[in-house]
NUSETOR-255674 format. One line per 4 residues: number of its first residue (from 1); for each residue y, x, z of N, C-alpha, C. Coordinates in steps of 0.05 Angstrom, whole numbers. Layout:
% NUSETOR-255674
NUM = Y/X/Z/Y/X/Z/Y/X/Z | ...
***
This chain:
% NUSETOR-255674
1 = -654/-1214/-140/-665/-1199/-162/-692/-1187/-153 | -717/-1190/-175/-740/-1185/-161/-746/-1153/-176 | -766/-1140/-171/-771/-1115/-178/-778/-1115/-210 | -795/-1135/-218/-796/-1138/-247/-774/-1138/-266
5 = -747/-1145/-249/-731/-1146/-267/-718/-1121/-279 | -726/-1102/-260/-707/-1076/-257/-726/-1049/-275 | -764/-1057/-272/-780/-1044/-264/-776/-1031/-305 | -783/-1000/-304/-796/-1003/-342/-821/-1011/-332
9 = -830/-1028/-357/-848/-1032/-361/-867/-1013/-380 | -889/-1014/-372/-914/-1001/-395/-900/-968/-401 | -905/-956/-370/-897/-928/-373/-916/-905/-384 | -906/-882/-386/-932/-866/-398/-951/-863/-383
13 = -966/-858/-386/-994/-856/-362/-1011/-840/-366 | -1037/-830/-348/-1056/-804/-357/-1081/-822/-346 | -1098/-816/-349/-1126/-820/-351/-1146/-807/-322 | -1153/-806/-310/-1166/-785/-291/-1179/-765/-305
17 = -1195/-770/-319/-1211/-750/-340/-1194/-728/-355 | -1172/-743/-367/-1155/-722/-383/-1149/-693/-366 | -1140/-678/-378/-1129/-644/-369/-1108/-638/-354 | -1105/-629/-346/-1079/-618/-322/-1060/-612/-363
21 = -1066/-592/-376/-1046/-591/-402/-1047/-611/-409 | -1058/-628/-410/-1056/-655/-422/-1030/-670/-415 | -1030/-673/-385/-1013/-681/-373/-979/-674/-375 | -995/-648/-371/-971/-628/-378/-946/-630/-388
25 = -959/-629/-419/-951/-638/-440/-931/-658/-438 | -946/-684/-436/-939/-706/-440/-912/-705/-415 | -906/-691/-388/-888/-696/-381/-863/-678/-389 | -869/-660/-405/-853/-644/-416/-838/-656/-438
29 = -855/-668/-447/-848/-680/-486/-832/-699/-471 | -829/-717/-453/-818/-737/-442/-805/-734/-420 | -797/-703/-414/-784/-704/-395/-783/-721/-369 | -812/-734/-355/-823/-738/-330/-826/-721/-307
33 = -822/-734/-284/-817/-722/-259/-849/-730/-251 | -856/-759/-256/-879/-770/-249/-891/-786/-261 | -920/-776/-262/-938/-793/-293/-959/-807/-276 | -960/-832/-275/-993/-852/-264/-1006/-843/-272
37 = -1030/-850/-259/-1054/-832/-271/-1072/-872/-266 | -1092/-877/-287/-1090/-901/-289/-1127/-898/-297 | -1139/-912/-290/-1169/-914/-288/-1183/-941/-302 | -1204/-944/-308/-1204/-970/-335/-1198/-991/-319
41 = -1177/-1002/-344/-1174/-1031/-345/-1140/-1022/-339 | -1138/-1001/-330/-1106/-995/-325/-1101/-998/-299 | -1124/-999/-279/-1122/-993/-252/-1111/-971/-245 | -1087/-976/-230/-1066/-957/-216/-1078/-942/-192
45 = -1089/-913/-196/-1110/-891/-176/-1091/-881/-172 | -1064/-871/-170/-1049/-847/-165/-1021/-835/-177 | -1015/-814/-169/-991/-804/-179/-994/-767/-183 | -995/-760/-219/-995/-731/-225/-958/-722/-221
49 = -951/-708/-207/-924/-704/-208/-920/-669/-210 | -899/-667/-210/-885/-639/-203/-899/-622/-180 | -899/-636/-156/-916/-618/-142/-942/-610/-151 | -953/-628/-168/-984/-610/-174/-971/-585/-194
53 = -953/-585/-209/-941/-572/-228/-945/-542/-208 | -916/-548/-191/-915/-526/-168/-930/-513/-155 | -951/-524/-148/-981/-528/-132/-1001/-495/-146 | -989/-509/-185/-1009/-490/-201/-995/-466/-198
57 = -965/-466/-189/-951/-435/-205/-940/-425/-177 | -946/-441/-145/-946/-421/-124/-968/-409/-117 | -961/-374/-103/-979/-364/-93/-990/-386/-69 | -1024/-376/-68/-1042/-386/-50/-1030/-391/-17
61 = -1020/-361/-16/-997/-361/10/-984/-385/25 | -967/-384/-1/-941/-405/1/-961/-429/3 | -977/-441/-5/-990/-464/3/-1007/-462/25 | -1020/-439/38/-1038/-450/60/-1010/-444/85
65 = -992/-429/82/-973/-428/105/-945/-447/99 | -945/-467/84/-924/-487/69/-900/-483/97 | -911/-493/120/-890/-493/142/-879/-477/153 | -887/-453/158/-882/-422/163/-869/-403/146
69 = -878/-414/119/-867/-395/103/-844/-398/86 | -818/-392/89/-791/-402/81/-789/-376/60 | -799/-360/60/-782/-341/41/-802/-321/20 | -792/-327/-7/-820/-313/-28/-806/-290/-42
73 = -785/-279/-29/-771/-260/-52/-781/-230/-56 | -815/-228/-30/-830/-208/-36/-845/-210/-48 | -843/-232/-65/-871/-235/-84/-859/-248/-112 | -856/-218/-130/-852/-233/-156/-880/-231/-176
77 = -867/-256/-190/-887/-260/-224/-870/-266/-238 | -879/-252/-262/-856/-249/-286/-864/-277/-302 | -852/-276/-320/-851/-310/-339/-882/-309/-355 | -895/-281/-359/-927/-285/-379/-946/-293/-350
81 = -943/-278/-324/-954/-291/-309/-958/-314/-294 | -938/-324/-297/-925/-362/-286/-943/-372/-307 | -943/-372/-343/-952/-376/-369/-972/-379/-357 | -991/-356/-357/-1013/-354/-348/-1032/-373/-329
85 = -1020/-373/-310/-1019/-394/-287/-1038/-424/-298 | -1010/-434/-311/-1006/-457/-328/-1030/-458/-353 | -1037/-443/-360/-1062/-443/-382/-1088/-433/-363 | -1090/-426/-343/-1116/-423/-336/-1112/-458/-317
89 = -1101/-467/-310/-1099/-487/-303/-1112/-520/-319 | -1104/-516/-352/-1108/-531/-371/-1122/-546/-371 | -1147/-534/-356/-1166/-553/-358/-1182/-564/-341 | -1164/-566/-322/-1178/-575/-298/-1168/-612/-299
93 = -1185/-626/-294/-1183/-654/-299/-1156/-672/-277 | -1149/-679/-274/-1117/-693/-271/-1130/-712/-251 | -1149/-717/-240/-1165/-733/-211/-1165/-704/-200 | -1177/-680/-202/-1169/-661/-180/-1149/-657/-158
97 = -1124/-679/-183/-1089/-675/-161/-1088/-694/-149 | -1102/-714/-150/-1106/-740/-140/-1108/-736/-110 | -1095/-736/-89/-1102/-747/-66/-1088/-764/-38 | -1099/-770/-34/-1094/-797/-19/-1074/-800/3
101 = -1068/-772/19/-1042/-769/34/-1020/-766/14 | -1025/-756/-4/-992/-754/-28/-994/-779/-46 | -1010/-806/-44/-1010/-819/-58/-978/-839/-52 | -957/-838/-75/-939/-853/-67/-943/-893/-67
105 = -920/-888/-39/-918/-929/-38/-916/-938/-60 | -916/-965/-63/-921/-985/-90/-909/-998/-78 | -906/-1019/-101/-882/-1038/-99/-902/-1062/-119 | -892/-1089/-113/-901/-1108/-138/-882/-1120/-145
109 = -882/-1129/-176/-867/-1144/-188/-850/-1161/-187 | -848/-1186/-156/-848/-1201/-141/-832/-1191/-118 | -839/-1172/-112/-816/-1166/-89/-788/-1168/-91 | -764/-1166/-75/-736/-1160/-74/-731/-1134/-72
113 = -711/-1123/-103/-707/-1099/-110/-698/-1086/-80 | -688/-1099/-69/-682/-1080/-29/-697/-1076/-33 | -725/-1079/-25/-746/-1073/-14/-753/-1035/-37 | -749/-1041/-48/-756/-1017/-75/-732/-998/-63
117 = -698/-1012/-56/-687/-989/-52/-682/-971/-32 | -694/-1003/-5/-702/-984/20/-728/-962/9 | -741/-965/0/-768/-940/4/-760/-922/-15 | -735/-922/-41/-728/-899/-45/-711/-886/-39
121 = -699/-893/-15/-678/-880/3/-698/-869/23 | -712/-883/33/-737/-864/56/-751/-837/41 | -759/-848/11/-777/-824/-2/-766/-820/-27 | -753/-807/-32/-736/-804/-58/-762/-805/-81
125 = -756/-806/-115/-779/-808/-128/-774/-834/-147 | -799/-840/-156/-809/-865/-170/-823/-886/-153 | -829/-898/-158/-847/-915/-146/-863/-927/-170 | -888/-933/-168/-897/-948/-183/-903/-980/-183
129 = -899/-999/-196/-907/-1024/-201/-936/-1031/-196 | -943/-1050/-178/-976/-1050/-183/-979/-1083/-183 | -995/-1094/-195/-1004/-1127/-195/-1023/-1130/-179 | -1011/-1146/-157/-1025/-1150/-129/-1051/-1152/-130
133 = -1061/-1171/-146/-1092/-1174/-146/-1106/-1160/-160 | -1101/-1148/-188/-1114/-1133/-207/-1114/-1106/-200 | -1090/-1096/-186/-1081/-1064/-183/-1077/-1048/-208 | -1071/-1070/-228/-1066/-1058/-253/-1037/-1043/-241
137 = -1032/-1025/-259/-998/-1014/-263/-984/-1032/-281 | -962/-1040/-272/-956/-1059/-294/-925/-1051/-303 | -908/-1027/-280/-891/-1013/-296/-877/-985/-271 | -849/-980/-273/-843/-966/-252/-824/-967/-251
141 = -805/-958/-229/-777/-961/-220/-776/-937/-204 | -745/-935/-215/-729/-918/-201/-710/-920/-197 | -688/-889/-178/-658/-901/-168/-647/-904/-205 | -652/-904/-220/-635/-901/-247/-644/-929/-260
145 = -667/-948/-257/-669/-965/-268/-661/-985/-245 | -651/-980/-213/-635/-1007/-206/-612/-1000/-205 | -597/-975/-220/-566/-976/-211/-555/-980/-239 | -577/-976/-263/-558/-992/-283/-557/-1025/-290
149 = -575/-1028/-277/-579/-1055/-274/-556/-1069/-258 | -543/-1056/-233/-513/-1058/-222/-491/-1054/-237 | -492/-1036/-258/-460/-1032/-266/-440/-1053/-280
***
């Protein structure tokens, strides 16, 4: 069984240009963990996920000491300030989250779904689909689209 078989095809996707709310949005309305972010022609640049989400609504702290710092229960924000957060964020363009150590593995079409299930047992997540030569996105997979494909 190859990865195409398992993969959705023609997932939602974001734009680099588009907005951090843009994004937003769209993973809310669709209940997404992880949205491509896709560049002309449908060239596959990246992955907008949850952590940029997180990224916008932790203190500065918690991200420059990520390894050190295990515990935030001295620092609250109420729900208009989290809000807040999230709307001064809006408009910051969706290539800002873009970068190249958090860019997740790929997978192609062609491969053996193992291969997809070893790397989401190593990195839990999605993976995205990419067409070897084009680097188009051509769909995505996850643990939910190869285990119903088993039942």
């Amino acid at each position: 069984m190859t990865i195409q078989e398992v993969m959705k095809a023609s997932p939602a996707t974001v734009a680099p240009d588009e907005t951090f709310g843009h994004a937003f949005a769209l993973m809310m309305e669709q209940k997404l963990t992880h949205l491509p972010v896709v560049g002309s022609e449908g060239v596959y640049l990246g992955m907008f996920d949850l952590r940029d989400i997180w990224q916008v609504l932790l203190p500065k702290a918690a991200l420059l000491a990520m390894d050190s710092l295990s515990d935030l229960a001295f620092f609250y924000e109420s729900k208009k300030q989290l809000i807040d957060k999230l709307r001064h964020a809006a408009n910051r363009r969706v290539e800002e989250f873009l970068k190249e150590e958090d860019a997740p593995l790929e997978v192609y079409p062609d491969m053996p779904v193992i291969e997809a299930v070893l790397l989401l047992h190593r990195h839990d997540g999605v993976l995205p689909v990419v067409d070897r030569k084009s680097r188009r996105l051509v769909g995505m997979v996850g643990a939910w689209d190869i285990l119903e494909r088993l039942r």
